[in-house]
Kinemage of the C-alpha trace (Angstrom):
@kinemage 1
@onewidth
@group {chain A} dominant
@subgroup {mainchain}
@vectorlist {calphas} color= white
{ca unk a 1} P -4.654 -11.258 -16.672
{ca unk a 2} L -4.859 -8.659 -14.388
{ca unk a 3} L -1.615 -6.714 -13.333
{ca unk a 4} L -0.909 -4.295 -10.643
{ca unk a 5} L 1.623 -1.375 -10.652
{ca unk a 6} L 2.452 0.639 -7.565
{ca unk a 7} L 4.566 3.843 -7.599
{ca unk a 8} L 4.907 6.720 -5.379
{ca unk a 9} L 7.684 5.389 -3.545
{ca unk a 10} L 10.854 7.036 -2.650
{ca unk a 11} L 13.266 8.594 -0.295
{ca unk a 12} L 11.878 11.196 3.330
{ca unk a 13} L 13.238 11.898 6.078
{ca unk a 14} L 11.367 10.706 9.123
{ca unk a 15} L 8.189 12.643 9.787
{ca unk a 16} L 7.697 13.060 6.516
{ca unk a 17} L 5.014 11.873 3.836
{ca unk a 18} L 4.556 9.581 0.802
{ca unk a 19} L 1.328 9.013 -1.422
{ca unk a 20} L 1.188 5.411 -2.596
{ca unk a 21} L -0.981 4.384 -5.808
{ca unk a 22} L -1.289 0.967 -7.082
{ca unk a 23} L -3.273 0.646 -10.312
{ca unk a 24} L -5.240 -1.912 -11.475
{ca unk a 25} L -5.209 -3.660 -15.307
{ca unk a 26} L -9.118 -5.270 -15.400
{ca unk a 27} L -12.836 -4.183 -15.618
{ca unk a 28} L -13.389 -5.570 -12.292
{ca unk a 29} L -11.403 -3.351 -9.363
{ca unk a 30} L -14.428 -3.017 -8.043
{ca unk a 31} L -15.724 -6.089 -6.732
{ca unk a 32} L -12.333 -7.012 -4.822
{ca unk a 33} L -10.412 -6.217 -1.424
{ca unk a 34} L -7.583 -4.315 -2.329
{ca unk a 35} L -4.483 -4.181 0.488
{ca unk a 36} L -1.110 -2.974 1.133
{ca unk a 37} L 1.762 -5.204 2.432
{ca unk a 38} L 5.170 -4.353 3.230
{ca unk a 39} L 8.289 -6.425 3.565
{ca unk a 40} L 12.037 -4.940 4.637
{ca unk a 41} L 15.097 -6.379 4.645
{ca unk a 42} L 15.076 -10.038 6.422
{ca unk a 43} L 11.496 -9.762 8.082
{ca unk a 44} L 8.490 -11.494 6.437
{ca unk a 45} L 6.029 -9.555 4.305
{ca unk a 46} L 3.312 -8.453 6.554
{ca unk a 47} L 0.039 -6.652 6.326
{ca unk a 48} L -0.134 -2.999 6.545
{ca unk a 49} L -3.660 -1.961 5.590
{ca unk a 50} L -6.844 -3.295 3.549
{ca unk a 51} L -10.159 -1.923 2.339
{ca unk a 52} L -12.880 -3.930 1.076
{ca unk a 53} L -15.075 -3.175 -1.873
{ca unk a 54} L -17.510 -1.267 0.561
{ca unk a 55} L -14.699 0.410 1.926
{ca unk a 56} L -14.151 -1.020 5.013
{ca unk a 57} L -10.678 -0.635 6.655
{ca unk a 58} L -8.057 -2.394 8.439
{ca unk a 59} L -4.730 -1.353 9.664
{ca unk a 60} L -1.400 -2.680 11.121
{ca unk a 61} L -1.468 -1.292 14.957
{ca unk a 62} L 2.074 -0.028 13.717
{ca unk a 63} L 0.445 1.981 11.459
{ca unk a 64} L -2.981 2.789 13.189
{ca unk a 65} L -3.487 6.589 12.814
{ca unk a 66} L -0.505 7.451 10.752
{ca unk a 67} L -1.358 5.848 7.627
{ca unk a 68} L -4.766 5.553 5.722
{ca unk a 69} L -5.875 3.301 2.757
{ca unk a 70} L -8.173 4.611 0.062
{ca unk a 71} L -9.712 3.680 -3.223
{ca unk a 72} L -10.765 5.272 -6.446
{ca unk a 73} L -12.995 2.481 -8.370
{ca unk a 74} L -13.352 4.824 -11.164
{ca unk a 75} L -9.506 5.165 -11.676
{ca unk a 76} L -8.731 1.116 -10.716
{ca unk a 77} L -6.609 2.592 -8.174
{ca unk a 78} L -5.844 2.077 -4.288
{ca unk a 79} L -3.779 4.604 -2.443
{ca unk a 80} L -1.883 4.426 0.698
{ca unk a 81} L -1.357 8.099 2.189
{ca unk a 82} L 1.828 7.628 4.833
{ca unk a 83} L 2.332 10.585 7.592
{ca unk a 84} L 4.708 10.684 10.240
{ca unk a 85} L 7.171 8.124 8.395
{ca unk a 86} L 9.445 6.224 11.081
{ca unk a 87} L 12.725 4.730 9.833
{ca unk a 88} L 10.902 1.289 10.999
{ca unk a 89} L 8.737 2.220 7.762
{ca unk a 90} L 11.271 1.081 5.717
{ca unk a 91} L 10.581 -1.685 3.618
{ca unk a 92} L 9.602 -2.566 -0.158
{ca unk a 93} L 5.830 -1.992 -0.220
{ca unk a 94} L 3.522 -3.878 -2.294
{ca unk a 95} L 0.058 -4.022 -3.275
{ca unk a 96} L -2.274 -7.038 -3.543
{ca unk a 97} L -5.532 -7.479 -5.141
{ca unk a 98} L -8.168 -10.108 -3.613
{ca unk a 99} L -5.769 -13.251 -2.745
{ca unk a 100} L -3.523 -13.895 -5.052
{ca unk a 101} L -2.226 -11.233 -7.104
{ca unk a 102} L 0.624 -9.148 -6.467
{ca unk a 103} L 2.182 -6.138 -7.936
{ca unk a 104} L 6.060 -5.676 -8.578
{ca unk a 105} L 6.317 -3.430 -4.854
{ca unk a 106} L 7.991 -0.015 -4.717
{ca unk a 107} L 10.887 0.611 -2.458
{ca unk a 108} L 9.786 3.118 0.727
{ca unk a 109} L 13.026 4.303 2.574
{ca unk a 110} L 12.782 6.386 5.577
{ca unk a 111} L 16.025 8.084 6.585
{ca unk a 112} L 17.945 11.280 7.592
């Protein structure tokens, strides 16, 4: 069974950065869409970015141009670089793989 675990999250002050990773368990990273979701306190989880397994990329209009999506299918890893952190970026971020499976999130708090 395959299990994800993203870290990297924490506490900045707005404008600041954060580097998330999300690891994969599994010999086959490779072959599915990875993404990033985010939920915060009373909102529904939405999507913030995806990549495909030829590396294709999508992005929240939120977070167009601010924050890019990455992956490392040697390491089992996808990484969400976040610049210019807004306090709206404040949520519990998590990381699925394919459809259906979902790491534990890591909380992202943006404040002064």
């Amino acid at each position: 069974q395959v299990q994800l675990v993203e870290s990297g999250g924490g506490l900045v002050q707005p404008g600041g950065s954060l580097r998330l990773s999300c690891a994969a368990s599994g010999s086959f990273f490779r072959i599915y869409a990875m993404g990033w979701y985010r939920q915060a306190p009373g909102k529904q989880r939405e999507l913030v970015a995806s990549i495909t397994r030829s590396g294709s990329t999508n992005y929240a209009d939120s977070v167009q141009g601010r924050f890019t999506i990455s992956r490392d299918n040697a390491k089992n890893t996808v990484y969400l670089q976040m610049n210019s952190l807004k306090p709206e970026d404040t949520a519990v971020y998590y990381c699925l793989q394919g459809s259906n499976t979902w790491g534990q999130g890591t909380q992202v708090t943006i404040s002064s």
